[in-house]
N, C-alpha and C positions, 0 to 999 in steps of 0.2 A: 504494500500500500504506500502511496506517495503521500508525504505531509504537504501543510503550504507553508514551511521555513523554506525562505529564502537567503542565496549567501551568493554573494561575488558574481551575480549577474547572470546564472544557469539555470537551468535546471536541477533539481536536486535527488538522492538518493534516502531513502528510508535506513536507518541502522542504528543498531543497542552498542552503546559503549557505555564502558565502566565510569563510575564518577568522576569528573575532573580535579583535578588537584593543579597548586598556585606553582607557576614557575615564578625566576627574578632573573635580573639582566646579568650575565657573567662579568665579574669581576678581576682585577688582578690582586692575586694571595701571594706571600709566601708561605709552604710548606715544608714543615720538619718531622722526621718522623725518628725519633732514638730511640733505636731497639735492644735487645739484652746485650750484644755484640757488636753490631754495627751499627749504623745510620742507612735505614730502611728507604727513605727520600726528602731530598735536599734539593729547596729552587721554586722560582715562582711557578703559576701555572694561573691559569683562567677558571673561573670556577665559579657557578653558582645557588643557591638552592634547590635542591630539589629531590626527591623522593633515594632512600638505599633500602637495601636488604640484605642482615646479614647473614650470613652462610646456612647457620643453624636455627634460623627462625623458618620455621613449617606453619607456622599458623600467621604468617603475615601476608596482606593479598596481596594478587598476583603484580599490583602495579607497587607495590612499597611500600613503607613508611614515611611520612612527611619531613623532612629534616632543612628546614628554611627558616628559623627562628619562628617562627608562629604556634610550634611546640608549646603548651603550655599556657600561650595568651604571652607570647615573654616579649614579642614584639609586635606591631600591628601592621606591617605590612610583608614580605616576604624577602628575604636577599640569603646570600651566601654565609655558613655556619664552619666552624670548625673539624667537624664529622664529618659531615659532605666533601668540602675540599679535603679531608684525606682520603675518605673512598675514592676522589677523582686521581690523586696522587699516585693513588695504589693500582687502580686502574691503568694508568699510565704502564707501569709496570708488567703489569698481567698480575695484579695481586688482589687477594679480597680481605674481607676482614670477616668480623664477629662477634657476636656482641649478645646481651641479652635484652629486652625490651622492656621499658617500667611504661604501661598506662597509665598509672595512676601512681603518687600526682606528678610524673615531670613529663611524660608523652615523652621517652626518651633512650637512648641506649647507654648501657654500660657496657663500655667497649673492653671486650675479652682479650683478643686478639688485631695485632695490625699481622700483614702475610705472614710469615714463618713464624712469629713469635707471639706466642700464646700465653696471657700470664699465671705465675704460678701463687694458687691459694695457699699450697701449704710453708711457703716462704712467705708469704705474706706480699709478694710481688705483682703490682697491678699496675694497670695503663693511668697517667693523668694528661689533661692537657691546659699547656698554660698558652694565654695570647698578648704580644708583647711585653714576655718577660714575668706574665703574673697567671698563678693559675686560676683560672676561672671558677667563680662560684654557684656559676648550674652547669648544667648540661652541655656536652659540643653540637645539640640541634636546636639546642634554647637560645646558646647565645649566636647574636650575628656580626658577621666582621666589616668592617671601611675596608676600601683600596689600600693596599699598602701593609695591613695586618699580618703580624708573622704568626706563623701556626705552630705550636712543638710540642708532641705527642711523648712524652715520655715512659719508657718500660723502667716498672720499679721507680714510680715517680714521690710516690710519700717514706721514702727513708731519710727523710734529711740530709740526703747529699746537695751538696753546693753544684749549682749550676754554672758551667764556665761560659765565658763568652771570650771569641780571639778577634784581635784587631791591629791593624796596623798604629805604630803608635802616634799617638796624636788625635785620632779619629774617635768623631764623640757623636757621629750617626748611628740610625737601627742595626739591628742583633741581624738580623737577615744576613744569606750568603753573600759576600762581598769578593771584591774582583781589585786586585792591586798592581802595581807596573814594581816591577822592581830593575837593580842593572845587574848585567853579567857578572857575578863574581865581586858583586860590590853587597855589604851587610845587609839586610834588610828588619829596622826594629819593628818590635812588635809588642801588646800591651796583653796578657790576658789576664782577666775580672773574674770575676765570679759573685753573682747573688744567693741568698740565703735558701737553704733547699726547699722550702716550703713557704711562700706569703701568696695566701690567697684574696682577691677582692675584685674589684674594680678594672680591668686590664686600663692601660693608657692609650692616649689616641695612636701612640705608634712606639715601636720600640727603642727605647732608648740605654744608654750607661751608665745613668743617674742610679745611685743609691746602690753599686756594685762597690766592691772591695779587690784592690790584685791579688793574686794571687798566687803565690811562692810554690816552687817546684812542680809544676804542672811541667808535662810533656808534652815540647810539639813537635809535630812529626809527619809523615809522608802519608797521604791518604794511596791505599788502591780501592778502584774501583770496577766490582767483577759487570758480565754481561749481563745480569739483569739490572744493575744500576745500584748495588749495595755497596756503600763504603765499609773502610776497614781503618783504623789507625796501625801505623804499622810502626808500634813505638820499637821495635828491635832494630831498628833499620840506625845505619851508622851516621843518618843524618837528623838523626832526634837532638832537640836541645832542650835543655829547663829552664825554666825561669825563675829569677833570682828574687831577694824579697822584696822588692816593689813591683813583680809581676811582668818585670824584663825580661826579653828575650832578642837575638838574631838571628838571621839564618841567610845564609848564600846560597847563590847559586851557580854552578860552571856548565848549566846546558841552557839552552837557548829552548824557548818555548815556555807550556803552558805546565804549571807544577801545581798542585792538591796539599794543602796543608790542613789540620787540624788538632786542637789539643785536648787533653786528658789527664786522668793521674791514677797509677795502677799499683797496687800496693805489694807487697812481699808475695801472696798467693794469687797473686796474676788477676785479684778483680779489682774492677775500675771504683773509685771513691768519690767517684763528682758524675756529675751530667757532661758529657761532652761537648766540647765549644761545638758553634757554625764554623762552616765548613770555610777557607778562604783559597780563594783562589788568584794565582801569583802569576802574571806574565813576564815574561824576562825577556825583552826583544832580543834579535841576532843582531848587531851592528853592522849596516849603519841604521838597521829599523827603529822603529820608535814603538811598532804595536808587534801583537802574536796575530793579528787575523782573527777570524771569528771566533767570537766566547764559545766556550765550552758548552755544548746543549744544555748543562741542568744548569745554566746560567740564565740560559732565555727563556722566556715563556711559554711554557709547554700547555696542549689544549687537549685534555681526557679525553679519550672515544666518548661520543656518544652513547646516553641511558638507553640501552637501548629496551623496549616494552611494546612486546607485540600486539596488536591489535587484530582483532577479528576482522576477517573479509566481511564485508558486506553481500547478504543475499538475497538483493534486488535486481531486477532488469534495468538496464543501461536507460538513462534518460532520453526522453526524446530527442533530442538535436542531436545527439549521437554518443560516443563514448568519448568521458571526460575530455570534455574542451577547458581551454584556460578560458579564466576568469577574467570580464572584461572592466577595464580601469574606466570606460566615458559609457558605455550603457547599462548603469543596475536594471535590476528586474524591477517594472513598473509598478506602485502601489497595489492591491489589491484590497477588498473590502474588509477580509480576514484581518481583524485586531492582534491575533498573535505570533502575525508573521515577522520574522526577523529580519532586512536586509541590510547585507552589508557591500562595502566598496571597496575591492581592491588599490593601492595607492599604489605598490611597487614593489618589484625583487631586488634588495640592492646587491648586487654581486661582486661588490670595487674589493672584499675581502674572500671569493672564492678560491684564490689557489692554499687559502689557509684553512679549507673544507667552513668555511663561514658564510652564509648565505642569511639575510636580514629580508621578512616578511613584515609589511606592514598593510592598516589597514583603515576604514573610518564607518564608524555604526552610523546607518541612517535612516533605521528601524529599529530600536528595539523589542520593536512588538511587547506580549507580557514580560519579556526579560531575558537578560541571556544567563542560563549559569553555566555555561565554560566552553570552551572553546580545545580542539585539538589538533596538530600541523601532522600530518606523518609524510613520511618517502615510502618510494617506494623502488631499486633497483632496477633499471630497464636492460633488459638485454641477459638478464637471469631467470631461466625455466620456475616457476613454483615460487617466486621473491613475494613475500609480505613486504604490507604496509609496517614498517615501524614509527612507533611515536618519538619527533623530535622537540616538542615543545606544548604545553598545557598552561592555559591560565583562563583568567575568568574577566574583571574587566580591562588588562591589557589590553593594547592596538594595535602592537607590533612583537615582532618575537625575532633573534638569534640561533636561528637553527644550525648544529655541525654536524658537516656530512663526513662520512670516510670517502677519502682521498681513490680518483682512479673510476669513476663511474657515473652513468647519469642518471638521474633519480627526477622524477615525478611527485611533483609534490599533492598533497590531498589535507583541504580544510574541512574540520568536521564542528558544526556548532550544534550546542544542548540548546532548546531556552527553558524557559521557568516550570513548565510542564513536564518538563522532562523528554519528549524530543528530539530527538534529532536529525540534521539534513547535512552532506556533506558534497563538497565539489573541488575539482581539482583548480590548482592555482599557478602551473605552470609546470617548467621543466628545466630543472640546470644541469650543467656539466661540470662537473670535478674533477680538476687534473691530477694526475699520479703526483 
C-alpha cells in the first residue's frame, strides 16, 4: 500500500523501519587509549555520537545503544562522547570492545574491555576515562566533548598511579600527541610532568600543564609500533634516558627522519608505576631539509569506517515514474489536501570532501504535515550482486547530514522519513562515486 508522505519531489515507497535515533555533526577528538602493556590508540580522528554495541550485550537491539550525551538527560542536545570516539578509534583498528550496560540510573556502559585487554576483577584492575587530564564524573556516553578534547582511557586507572605527560621543554600547550622538529645529532630537551593518579570532577575546556609536578626518573624511550597500530615503550633499548629531578631530560639523534618517543617508569619486577606519557613525535630533517614530509598517519586525522546497520529491503512495487529516480532540487511534489503529508526539498550533495569517503546531504522541510519523527540516509553499493541498503546517518529535526562512505565504489543513496504517525515513505536522492 502507498502512503501520501511525500519526500524530495517523487514518488514514494511504503516500509517498517526501526525507531530513529539522534545522530551529531562529526567532530575532531583526540584519542588515547593505555592498555595493561601498551598504548592501544594514539591521535586524533573524527568522530561523533552515535549508537555502539558491545561484544557481549545479547539483549541490546539490533540498531545499539544511544551513546551521544543524551544518556541520562546529561545533555540536551546530541554530539560526540568519550565511549563513542573510542569505539570509532578501535574500529579504526579492526578492534571492538565490551562493556556491561546500566539502564538505570546512568543509561550507560561500564566499559570491560578496550581490544585485547580485558580488565581484571580479581586484581582489582579496571578501565577509567579521564578528558583533559581529569577523570570524569559520569559516564563516557553521559559526558560530551568540544573540538579539540583529548580522550585517555586508562587500564588499571584507580590505583593511584601518577599520570605522566612528555613535552618538549618549554611547551605549556595540551597533553594531546605532539609533533616536534629536532636537528641531527644536536640534544633535544625535554620536560616530563606528571599529575596526581586520581582527581576527578569537572574536565577543563582543553588540556593543559597546569597543576602537574616533574617528575624524577621517569624513562624515555623509543616507541615500536607493531601492524595493527599498538605501541610499545621499549625502555631496554640503549637509547632510553631518565630524567633528572626537575623532570629533565635529552635525547639525540644520528638518523635523519621521523623517531616515536614516549615515557614511563618501570620498577625492579618489570611493572610500570605511572600512567604513560603521550606519545611524541620527533622529526629530524636530512640536511639541507628543514621538514620529514608527511606526518606520521596517527598524526593526522583519521575517519572510523562507517556504523554500519543494516536495514531491511523494502517490499513494495517500484513507484510509478519508474525505479528510484533522484530527487528533484526546483520541482517538490505539489501540495495535496492530505494534512499529514510530509514534503521535503532536496538542497544539495556536496561532494568538495569525497575523495575522503565524505559526502554532505542537505535539505529544507516545506511540509511538515503532522510531524516528522526521524528521518534515515542509507547506501547502497552499485555494481555488487545481493548489496543492502546500509544506514549512514539518523536524526530527527536535522536538515543536513555527513555521511562516510568506504572508499572504491559507487553507492546510491536512499532517504527514508517516519512522520508522527509512524509512517513511513522513502526515495532515492542520488548517486556518488568514491574513489579508491
Amino acid at each position: 500500500m502507498r502512503t501520501t508522505i511525500a519526500a524530495l519531489g517523487v514518488a514514494l515507497l511504503t516500509l517498517t523501519l526501526p525507531a530513529p535515533v539522534v545522530s551529531a555533526a562529526p567532530t575532531e577528538v583526540s584519542v588515547r587509549i593505555e592498555g595493561r602493556g601498551e598504548t592501544l590508540f594514539e591521535g586524533p580522528i573524527l568522530t561523533d555520537g552515535h549508537n555502539i554495541r558491545a561484544a557481549s550485550d545479547s539483549k541490546s537491539p539490533q540498531a545499539g545503544r544511544r551513546c551521544n550525551g543524551l544518556n541520562n538527560g546529561a545533555s540536551p542536545t546530541p554530539g560526540p562522547t568519550p565511549t563513542a570516539a573510542s569505539v570509532d578509534a578501535m574500529s579504526i583498528l579492526g578492534e571492538d570492545f565490551d562493556g556491561l550496560w546500566y539502564a538505570e540510573p546512568f543509561e550507560d556502559y561500564f566499559i570491560k574491555r578496550w581490544g585485547p585487554d580485558g580488565q581484571d576483577e580479581g586484581e582489582g584492575e579496571y578501565w577509567g576515562v579521564a578528558v583533559n587530564n581529569v577523570f570524569t564524573s559520569v559516564g563516557g556516553c553521559q559526558y560530551q566533548l568540544d573540538g579539540g578534547d583529548e580522550v585517555v582511557w586508562v587500564y588499571d586507572a584507580f590505583s593511584g598511579r601518577p599520570r605522566l605527560g612528555l613535552y618538549p621543554a618549554d611547551y605549556s600547550g595540551g597533553a594531546k600527541a605532539l609533533t616536534v622538529t629536532a636537528e641531527l645529532n644536536v640534544p633535544l630537551e625535554l620536560d616530563v610532568v606528571a599529575w596526581d593518579g586520581f582527581n576527578e570532577g569537572s574536565p577543563p575546556a582543553s588540556p593543559q600543564r597546569t597543576e602537574s609536578d616533574p617528575f624524577e626518573g621517569a624513562e624515555v624511550a623509543p616507541v615500536s609500533t607493531n601492524a595493527k597500530g599498538f605501541e610499545l615503550i621499549e625502555t631496554e633499548s640503549a637509547d632510553t634516558v631518565l630524567t633528572d629531578e626537575n623532570g629533565e631530560a635529552s635525547v639525540s639523534f644520528d638518523e635523519p627522519g621521523w623517531h616515536r618517543i614516549k615515557a614511563t617508569s618501570i620498577d625492579s619486577s618489570g611493572e610500570e608505576t605511572v600512567i604513560r606519557s603521550n606519545r611524541l613525535d620527533v622529526c629530524v630533517p636530512e640536511p639541507p631539509a628543514s621538514d620529514c614530509g608527511a606526518l606520521p598517519a596517527e598524526d593526522q586525522v583519521r575517519i572510523p569506517p562507517p556504523v554500519e546497520t543494516e536495514e531491511p529491503e523494502p517490499e513494495t512495487e517500484e513507484p510509478a515514474n519508474g525505479p528510484e529516480q533522484p530527487g528533484s532540487s526546483a520541482d517538490p511534489v505539489s501540495p495535496t489536501a492530505n494534512a499529514a503529508q510530509v514534503r521535503l526539498r532536496l538542497r544539495r550533495l556536496d561532494r568538495s570532501r569525497v575523495a575522503q569517503g565524505l559526502v554532505k546531504a542537505s535539505w529544507r522541510v516545506l511540509d511538515g504535515g503532522v510531524g516528522i519523527e526521524g528521518w534515515t540516509i542509507a547506501s547502497q553499493a552499485l555494481g555488487h550482486k545481493g548489496a543492502r541498503y546500509v544506514n549512514r546517518a539518523r536524526g530527527t529535526s536535522a536538515t543536513s547530514a555527513l555521511l562516510r562512505l568506504p572508499r572504491g565504489a559507487t553507492y546510491r543513496l536512499r532517504m527514508t522519513v517516519v512522520d508522527a504517525l509512524g509512517r513511513s515513505s522513502s526515495a532515492a536522492i542520488g548517486r556518488v562515486r568514491v574513489p579508491a
